[in-house]
ZADRENRO-703787 format. One record per atom (N, C-alpha, C): z, x, y; residue in three letters. Coordinates in steps of 0.001 Angstrom, whole numbers, plus 500000, padded with zeros to 6 digits. Example, Ala and Ser with C-alpha at 12.3 -4.5 7.8 and 13.67 -1.06 7.14 Angstrom:
<recs>
507800513190494310ALA
507800512300495500ALA
507800513200496700ALA
507080512850497750SER
507140513670498940SER
507870512900500030SER
</recs>
This chain:
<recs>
096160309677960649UNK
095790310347961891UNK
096876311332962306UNK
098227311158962260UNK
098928311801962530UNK
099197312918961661UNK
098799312690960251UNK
099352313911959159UNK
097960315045959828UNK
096631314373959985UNK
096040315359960650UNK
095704316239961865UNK
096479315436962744UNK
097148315964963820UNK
097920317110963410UNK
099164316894962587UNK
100083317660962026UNK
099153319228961872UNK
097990318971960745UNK
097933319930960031UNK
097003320756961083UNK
096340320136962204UNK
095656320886963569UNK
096715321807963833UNK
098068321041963786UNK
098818322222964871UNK
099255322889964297UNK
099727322744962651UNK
100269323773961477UNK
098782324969962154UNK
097719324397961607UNK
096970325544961735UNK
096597326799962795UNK
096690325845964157UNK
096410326414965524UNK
098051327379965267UNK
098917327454965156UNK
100410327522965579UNK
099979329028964446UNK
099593328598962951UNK
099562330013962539UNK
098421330897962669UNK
097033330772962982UNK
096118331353963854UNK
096729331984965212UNK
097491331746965585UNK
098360332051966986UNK
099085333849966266UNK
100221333377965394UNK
100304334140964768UNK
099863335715964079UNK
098931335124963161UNK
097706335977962686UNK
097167336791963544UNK
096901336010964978UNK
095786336855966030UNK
097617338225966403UNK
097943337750966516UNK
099651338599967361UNK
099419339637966906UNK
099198339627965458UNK
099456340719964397UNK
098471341280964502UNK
097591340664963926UNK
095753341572964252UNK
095881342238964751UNK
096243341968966246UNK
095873342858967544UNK
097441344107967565UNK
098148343532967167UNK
099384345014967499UNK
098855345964966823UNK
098907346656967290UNK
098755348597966953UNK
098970348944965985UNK
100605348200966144UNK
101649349236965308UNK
101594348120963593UNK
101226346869963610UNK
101514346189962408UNK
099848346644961609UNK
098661347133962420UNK
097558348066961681UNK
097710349127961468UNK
098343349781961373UNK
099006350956961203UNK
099716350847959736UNK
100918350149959589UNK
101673349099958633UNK
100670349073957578UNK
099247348218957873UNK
098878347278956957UNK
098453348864955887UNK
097433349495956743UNK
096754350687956538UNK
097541351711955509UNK
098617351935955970UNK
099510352737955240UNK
100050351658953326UNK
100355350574954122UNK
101006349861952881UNK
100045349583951564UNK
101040349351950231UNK
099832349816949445UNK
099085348397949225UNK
100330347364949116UNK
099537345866948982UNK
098253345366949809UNK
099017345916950954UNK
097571345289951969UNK
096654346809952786UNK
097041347659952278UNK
095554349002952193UNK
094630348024951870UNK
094453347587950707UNK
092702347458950600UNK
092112346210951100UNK
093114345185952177UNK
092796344528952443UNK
092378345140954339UNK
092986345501954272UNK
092835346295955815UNK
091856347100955952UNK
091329348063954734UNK
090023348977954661UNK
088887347880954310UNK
088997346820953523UNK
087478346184953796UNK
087514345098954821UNK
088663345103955560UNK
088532344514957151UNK
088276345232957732UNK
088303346648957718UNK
087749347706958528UNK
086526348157958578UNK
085729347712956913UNK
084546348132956645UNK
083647346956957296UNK
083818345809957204UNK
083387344577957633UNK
082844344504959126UNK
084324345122960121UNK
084213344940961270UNK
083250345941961604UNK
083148346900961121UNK
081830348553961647UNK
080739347674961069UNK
080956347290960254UNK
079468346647959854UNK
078951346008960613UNK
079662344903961601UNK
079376344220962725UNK
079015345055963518UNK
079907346306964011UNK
079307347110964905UNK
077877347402964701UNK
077727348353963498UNK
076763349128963101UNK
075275348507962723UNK
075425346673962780UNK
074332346281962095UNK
072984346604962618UNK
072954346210963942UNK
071808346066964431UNK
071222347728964485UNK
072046349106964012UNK
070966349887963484UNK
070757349826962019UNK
071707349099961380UNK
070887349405959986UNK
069817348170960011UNK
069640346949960694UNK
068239346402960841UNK
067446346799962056UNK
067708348479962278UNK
066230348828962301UNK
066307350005961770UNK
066848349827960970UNK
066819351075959737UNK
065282350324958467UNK
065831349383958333UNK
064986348194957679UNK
063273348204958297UNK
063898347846959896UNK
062479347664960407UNK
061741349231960160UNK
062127350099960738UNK
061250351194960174UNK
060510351599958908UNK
061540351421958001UNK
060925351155956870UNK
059587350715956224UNK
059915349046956952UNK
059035348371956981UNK
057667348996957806UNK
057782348916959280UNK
056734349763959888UNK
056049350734959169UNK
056828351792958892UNK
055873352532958073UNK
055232352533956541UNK
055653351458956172UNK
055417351163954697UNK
055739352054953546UNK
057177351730954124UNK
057662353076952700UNK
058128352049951420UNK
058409351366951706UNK
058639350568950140UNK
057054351066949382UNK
055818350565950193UNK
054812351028949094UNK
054827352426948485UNK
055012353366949936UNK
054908354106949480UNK
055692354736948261UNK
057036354283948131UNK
057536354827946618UNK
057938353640945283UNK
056609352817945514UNK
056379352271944641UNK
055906352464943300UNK
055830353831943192UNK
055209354864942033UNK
056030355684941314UNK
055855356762941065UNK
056670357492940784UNK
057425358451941980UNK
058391358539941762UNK
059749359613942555UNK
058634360406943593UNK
058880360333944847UNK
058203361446945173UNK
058998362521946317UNK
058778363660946354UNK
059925364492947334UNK
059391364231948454UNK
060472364722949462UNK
060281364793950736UNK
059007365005951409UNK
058739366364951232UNK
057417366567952171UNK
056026365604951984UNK
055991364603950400UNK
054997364011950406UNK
055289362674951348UNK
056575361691951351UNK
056458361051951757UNK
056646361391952976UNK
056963362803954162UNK
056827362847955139UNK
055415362635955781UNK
054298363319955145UNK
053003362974955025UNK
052465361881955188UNK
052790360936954026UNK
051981359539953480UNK
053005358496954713UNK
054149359425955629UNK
054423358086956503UNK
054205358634958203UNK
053556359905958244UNK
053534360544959229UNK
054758360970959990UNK
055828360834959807UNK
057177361986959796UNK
056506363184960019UNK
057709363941960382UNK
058263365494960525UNK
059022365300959376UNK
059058366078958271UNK
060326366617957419UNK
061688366584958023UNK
062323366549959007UNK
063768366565959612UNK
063929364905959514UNK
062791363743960377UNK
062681362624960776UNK
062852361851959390UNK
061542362776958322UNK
061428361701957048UNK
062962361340956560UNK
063583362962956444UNK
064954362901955972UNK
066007361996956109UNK
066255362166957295UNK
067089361358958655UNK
066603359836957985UNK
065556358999957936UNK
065418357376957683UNK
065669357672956132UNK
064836358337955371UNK
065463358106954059UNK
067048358224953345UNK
067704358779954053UNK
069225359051953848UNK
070041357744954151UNK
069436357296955158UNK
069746356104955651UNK
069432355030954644UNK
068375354861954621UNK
067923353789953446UNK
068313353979952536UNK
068708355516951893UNK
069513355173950632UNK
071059354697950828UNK
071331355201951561UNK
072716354250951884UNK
073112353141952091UNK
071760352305952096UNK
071353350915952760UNK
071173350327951364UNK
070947350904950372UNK
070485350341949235UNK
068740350262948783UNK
068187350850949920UNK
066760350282950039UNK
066193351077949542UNK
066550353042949107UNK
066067353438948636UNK
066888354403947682UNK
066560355033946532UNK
067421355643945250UNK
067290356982945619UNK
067647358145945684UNK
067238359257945076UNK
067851359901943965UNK
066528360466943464UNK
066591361063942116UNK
066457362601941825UNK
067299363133941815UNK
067342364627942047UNK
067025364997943655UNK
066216365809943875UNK
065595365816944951UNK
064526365330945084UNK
064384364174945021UNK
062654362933945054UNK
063787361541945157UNK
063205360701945961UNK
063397359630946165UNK
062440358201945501UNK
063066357243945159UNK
062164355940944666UNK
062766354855945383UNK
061968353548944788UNK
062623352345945547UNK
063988351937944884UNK
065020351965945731UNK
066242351155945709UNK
066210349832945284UNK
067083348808944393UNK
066733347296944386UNK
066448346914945350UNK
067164346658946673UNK
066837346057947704UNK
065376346320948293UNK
064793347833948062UNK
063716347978948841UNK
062500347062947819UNK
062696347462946247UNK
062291347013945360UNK
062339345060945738UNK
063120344445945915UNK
063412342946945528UNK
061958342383947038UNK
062403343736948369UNK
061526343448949436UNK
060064343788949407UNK
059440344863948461UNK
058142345206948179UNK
057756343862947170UNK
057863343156946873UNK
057681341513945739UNK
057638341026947006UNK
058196340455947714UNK
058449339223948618UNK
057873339814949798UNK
056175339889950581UNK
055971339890951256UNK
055962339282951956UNK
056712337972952098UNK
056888337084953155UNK
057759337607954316UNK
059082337817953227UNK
060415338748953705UNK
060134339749954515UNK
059198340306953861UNK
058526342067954932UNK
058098341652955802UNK
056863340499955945UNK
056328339695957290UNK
057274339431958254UNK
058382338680958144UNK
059424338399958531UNK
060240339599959574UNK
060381340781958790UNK
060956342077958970UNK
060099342240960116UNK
059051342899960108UNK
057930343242960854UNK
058224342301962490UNK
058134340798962383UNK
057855339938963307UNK
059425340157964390UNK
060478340777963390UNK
061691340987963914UNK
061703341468965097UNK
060818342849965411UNK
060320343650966511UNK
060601342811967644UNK
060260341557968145UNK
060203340603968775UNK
061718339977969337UNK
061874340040968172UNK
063323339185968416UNK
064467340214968876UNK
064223341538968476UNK
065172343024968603UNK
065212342880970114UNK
064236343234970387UNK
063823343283972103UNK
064490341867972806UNK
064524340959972571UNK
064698339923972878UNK
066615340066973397UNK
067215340443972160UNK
068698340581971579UNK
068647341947972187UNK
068177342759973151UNK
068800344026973940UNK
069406343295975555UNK
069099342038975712UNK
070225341744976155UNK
070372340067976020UNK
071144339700975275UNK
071886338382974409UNK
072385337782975251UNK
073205338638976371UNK
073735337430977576UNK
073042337027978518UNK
071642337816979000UNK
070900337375979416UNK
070427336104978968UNK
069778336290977514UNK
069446334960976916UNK
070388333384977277UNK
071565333777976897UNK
072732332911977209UNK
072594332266978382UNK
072029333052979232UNK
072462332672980606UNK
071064332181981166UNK
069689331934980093UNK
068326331384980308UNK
067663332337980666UNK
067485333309980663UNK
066203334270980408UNK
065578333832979840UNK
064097333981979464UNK
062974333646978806UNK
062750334597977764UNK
062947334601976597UNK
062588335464975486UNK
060611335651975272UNK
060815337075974652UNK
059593336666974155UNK
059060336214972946UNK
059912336013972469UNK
059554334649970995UNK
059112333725972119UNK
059530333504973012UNK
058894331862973705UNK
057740332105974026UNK
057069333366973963UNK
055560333263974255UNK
055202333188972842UNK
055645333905971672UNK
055087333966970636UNK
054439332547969607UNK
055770331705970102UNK
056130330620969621UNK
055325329401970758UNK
054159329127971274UNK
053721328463972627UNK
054071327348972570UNK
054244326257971278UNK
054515324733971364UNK
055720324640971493UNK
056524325329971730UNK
058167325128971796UNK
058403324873973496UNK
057755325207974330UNK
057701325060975635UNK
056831324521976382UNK
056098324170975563UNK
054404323551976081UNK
054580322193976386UNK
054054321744977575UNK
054539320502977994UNK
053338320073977239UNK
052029320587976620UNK
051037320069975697UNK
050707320348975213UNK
051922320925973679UNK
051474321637972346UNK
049457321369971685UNK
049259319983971835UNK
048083319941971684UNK
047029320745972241UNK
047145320856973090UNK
045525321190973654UNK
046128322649974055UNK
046692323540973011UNK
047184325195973027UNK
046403325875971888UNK
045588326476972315UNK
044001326885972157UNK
044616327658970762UNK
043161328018969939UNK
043239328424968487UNK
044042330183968549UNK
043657330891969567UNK
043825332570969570UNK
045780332201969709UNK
046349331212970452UNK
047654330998970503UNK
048729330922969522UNK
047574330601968599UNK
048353330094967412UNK
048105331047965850UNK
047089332322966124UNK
046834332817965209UNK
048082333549964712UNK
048681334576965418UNK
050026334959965234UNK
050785334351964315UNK
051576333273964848UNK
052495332660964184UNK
052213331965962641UNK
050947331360962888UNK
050124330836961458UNK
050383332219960631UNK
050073332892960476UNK
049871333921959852UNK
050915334487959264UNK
052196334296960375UNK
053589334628959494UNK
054238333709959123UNK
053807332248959407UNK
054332331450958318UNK
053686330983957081UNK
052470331010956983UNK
051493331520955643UNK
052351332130954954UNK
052361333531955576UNK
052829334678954298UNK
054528334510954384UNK
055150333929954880UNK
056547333557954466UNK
056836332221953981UNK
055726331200953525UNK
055925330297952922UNK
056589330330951880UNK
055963331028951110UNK
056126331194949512UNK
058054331074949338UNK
058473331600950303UNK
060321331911950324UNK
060628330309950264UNK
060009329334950871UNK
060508327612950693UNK
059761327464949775UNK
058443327585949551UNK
057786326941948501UNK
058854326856946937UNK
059092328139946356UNK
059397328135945268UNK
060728327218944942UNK
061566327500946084UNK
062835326364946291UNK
062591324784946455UNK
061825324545946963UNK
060857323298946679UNK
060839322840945333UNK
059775323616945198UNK
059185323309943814UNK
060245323209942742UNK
060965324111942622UNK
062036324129941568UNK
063178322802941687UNK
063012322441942263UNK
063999321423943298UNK
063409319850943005UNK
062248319449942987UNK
061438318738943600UNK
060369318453942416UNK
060299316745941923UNK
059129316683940926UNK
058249315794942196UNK
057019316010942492UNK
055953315438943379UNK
054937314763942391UNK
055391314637941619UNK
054471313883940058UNK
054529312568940353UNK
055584312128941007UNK
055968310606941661UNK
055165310290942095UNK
054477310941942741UNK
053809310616944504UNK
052339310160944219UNK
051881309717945109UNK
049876309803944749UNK
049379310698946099UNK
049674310357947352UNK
049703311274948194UNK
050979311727949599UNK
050590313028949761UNK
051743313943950206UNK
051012314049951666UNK
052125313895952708UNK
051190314495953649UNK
052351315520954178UNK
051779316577955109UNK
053470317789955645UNK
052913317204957292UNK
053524317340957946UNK
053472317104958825UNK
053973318583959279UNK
053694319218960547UNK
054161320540960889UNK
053549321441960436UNK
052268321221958760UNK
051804321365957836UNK
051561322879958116UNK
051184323471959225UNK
050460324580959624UNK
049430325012958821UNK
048806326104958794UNK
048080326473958223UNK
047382325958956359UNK
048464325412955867UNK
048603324616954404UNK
049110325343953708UNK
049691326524953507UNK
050072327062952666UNK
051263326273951615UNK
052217325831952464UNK
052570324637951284UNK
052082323780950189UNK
051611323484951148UNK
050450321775950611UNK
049857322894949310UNK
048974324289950165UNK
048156324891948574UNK
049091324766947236UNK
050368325567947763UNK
050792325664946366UNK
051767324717945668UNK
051635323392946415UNK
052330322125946118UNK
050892321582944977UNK
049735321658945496UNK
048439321031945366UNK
047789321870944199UNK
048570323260943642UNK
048600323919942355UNK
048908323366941033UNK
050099323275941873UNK
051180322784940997UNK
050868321190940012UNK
049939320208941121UNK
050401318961940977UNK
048846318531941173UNK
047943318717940132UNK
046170318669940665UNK
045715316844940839UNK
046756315829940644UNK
046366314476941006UNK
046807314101942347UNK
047057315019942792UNK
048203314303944011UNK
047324314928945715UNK
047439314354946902UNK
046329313830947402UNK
046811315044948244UNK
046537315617949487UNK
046621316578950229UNK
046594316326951824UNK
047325315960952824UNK
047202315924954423UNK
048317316597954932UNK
047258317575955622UNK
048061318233956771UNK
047616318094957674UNK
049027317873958566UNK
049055317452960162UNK
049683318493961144UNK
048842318930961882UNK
049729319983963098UNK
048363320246964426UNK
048727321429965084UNK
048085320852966319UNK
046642321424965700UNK
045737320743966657UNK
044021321055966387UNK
043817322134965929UNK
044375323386966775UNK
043909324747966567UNK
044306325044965267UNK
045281324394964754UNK
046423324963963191UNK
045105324048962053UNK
045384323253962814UNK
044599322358961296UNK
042785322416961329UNK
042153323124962147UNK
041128323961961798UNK
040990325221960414UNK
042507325565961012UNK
042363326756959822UNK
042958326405958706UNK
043268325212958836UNK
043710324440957543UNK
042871323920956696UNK
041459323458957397UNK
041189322850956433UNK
039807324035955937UNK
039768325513956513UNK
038812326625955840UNK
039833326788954727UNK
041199326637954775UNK
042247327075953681UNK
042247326894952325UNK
041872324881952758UNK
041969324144951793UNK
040378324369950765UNK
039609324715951819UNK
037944325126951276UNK
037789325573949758UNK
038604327019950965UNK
038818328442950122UNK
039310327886948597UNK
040693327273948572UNK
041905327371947559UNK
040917326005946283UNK
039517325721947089UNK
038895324769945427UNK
040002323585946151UNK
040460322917947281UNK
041013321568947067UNK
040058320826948373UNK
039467321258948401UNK
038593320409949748UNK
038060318457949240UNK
038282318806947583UNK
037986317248947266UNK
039023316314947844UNK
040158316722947797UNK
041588316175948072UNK
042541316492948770UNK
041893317430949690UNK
042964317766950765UNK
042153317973952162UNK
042919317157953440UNK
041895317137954566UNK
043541317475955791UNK
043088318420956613UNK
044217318756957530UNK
043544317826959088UNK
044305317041959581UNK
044209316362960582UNK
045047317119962064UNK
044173317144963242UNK
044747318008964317UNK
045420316921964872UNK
046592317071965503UNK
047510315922966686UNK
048418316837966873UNK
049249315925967961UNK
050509316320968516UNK
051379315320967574UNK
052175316034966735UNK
053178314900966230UNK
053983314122966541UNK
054178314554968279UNK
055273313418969209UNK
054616313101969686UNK
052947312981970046UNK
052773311692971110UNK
051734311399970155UNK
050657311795969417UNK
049654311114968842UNK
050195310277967609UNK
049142309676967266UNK
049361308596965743UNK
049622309128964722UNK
050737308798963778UNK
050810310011962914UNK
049701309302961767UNK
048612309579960883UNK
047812309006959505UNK
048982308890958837UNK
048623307196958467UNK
049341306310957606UNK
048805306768956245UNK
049284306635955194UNK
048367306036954210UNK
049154306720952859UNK
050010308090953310UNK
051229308706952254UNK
052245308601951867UNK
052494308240950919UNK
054177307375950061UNK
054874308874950170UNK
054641309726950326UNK
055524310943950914UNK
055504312046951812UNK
056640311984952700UNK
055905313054954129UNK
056804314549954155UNK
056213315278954069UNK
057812316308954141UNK
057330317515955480UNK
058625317806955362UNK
059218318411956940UNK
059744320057956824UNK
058593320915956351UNK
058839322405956141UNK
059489323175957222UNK
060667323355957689UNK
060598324350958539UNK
060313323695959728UNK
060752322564959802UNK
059883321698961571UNK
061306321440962122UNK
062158320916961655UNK
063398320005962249UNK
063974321243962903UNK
064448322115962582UNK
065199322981963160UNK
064336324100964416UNK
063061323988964503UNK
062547323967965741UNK
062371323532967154UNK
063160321892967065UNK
063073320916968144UNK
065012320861968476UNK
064750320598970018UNK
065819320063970297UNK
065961318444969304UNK
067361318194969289UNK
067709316859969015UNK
067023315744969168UNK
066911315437970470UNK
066090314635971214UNK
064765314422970148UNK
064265315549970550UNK
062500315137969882UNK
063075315472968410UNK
064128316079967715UNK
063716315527966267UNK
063942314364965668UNK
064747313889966518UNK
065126312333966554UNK
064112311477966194UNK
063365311579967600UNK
062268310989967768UNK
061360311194966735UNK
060683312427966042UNK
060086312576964996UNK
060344311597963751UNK
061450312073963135UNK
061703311273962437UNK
061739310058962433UNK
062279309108963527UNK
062039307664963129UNK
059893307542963854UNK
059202308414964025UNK
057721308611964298UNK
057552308257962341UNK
058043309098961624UNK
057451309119960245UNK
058439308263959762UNK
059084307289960025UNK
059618306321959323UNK
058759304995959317UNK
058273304770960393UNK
057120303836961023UNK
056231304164960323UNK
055791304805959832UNK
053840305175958889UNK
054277305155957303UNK
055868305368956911UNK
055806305307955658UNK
055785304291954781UNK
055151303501953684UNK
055644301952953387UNK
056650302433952516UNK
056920301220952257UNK
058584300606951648UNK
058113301863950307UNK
059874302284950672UNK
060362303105949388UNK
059419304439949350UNK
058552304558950953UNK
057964305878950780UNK
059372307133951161UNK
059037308193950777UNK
059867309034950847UNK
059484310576952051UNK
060517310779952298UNK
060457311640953056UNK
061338313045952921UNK
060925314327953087UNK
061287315040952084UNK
061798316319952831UNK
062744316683953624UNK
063166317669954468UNK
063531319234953708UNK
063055320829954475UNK
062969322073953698UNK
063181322949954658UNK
064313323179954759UNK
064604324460955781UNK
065890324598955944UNK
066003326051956266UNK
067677326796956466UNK
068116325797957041UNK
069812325362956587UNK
070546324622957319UNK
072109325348957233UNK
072668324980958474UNK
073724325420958451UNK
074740325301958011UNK
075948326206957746UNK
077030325426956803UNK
076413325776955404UNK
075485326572955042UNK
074974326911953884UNK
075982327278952961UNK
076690326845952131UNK
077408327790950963UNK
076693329215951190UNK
077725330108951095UNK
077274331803951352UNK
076277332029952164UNK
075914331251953091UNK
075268331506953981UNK
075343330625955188UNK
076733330870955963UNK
076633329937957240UNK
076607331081958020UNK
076627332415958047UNK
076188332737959341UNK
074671333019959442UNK
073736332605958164UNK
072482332117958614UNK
071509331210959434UNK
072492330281959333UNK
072040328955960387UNK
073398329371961916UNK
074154329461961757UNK
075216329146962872UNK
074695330814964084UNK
074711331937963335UNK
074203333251963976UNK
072659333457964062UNK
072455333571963059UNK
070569334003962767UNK
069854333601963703UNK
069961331885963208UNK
069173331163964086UNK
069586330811964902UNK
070760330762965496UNK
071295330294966586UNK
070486330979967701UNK
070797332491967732UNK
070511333272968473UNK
068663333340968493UNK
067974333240967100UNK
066883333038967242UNK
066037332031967856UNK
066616330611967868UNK
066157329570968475UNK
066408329601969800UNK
067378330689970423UNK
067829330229971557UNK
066823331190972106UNK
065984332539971629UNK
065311333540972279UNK
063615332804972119UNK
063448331559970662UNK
061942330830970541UNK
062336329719972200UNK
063517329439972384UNK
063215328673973734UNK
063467326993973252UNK
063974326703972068UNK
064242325450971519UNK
064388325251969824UNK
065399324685969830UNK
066091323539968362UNK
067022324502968233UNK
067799323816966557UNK
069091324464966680UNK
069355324334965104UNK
069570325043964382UNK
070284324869962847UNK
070845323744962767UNK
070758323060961892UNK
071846321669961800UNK
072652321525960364UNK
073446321090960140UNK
073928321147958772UNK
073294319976957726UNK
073754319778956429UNK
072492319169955922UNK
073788317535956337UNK
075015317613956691UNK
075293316054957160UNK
075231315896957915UNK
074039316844959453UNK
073759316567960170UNK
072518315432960074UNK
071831316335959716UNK
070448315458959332UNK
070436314417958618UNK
071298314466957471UNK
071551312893956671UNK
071763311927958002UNK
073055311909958957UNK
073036311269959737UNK
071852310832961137UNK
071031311869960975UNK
069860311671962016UNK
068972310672961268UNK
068553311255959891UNK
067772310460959062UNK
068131308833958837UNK
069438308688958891UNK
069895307112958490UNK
069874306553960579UNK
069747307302961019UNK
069766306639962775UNK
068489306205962757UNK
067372307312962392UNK
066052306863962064UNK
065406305405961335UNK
066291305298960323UNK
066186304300959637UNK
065804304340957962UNK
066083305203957837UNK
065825305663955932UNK
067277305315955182UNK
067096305074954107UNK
068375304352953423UNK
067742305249952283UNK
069327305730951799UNK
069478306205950654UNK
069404308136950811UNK
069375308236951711UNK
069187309960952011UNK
070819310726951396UNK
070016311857950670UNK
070527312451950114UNK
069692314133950136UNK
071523315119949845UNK
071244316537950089UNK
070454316713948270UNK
069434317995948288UNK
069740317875946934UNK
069427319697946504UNK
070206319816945555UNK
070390321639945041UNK
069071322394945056UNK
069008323403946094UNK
068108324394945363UNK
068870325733944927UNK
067630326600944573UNK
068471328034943786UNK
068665328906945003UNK
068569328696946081UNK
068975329845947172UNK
068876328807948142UNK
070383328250948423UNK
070345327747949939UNK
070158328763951249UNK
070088330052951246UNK
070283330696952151UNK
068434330804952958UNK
067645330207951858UNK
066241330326952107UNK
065673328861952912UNK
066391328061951850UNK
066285326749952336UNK
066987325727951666UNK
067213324697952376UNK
068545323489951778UNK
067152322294951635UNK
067685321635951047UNK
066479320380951258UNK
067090319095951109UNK
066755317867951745UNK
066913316704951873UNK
066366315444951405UNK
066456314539950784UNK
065512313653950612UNK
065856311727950845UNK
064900311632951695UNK
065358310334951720UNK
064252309379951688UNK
064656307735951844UNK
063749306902951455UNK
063749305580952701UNK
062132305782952807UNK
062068304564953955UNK
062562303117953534UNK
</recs>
């Protein structure tokens, strides 16, 4: 206890330090000029504008997106005046965002004609990502003033988002919920594949998601894995359009979406595995608490339970959970990023033995958890 005491104040004592220097004038000046630490001082310099500068290059992005220029130079090279056209620009305007985007990485030019950049390229594939982009609009407005938020303003993600504030997520009518269904549909696919790659469900006989929304999981879990049984659970209005989903996708033999409130109604017993897409980090503490030991009670012995969403503390990605969402959950009006030894420890309060983190190929998309009733 004391050597770590020690090493608190070693550390605080040279952070003390460090900040002295930072801030003098005259020792940035020093660093700038000197040759050892030049290039450490210019990509501390580039870093910090970047902080400045971000929030226009994501809506350098969002425009993009808005006007659908990734499609549009999804073809061959095309010059200026066409894509001023095909995005309704002025020639001065088209210029002005495309210069930008190529600097952004998002778009190439090639002589005088422009194409897609990797980045714009990696984002025209992953329409979830673009969905995502798009829904940003929301959250921009929200973040024009941040201390407001801080200080309890009402965002409008909290209308977007209605069960996060609803003293009766249940009975929050179908038109409430079309929105959001819709962009987590088309941004599934970003957990699904980390899942899947992650995750053999060959174990199981049946799966139920709880939070399930629309099914897009469950579909392409229920692709993947054609013996294995299908329930999704979320509120009435969600699991209506869950189960035209399941119609559509040829699984209606084996997959049935059930409407409830997952904190006060019964959760359906009857699945040796329950998993948790994207739900935990929506709720305050309190109710995910409560959730979880809700699906510890319905699972039998040695059923499993199977957690999928950004967590914080991500290898190369903690200011995804600690910033992103911080600020995002705080403008939806509730929950909070947690790290994945957060949740191990919620999960074993619950009552699951044996919980464990386990690798996917992009924690920055999603971390996943697994444990056993």
């Amino acid at each position: 206890m004391d050597e770590m005491h020690d090493m608190r104040g070693w550390r605080a004592r040279w952070l003390r330090l460090r900040n002295r220097l930072l801030t003098d004038p005259a020792f940035q000046r020093w660093a700038a000029r000197f040759p050892l630490t030049r290039p450490i001082a210019r990509g501390r310099a580039r870093a910090t504008f970047d902080l400045v500068a971000g929030f226009v290059y994501s809506q350098v992005l969002f425009a993009c997106a808005e006007l659908d220029l990734f499609a549009v130079l999804a073809g061959e090279p095309l010059g200026l005046g066409e894509i001023a056209s095909r995005t309704g620009l002025d020639v001065a305007a088209a210029e002005r965002l495309l210069k930008a985007a190529v600097s952004l990485g998002l778009v190439d030019r090639v002589g005088d004609r422009f194409t897609l950049g990797a980045r714009g390229a990696a984002l025209l594939g992953n329409p979830g990502a673009l969905a995502m982009v798009r829904h940003h609009g929301l959250l921009y407005a929200d973040l024009a003033d941040p201390v407001g938020l801080l200080r309890g303003r009402r965002g409008a993600l909290a209308d977007y988002w209605p069960y996060a504030r609803s003293d009766a997520p249940g009975s929050v009518r179908a038109q409430a919920v079309d929105a959001y269904s819709a962009l987590m549909a088309a941004s599934q696919p970003m957990i699904v594949g980390q899942v899947l790659g992650a995750y053999d469900f060959g174990r199981h006989r049946r799966l139920m998601d709880v939070g399930g929304g629309t099914g897009a999981f469950l579909i392409a879990v229920g692709a993947a894995y054609a013996a294995l049984e299908l329930v999704a659970f979320d509120l009435p209005a969600v699991a209506g359009v869950a189960r035209a989903r399941f119609a559509e996708a040829g699984l209606g033999a084996r997959a049935t979406a059930i409407g409830g409130d997952m904190f006060v109604d019964p959760l359906p017993a009857g699945a040796d595995a329950v998993s948790l897409v994207r739900v935990l980090h929506d709720h305050d503490d309190s109710a995910a608490q409560s959730l979880l030991g809700r699906i510890r009670a319905i699972l039998p012995a040695n059923g499993t339970l199977l957690i999928a969403e950004p967590m914080a503390g991500a290898a190369g990605a903690a200011a995804v959970g600690d910033a992103y969402f911080g600020m995002y959950l705080l403008a939806m009006g509730s929950g909070r990023a947690r790290t994945a030894a957060e949740i191990l420890r919620m999960c074993r309060t619950a009552g699951f033995v044996g919980a464990r983190a386990v690798s996917t190929a992009m924690p920055l998309s999603a971390g996943m958890i697994v444990a056993k009733g």
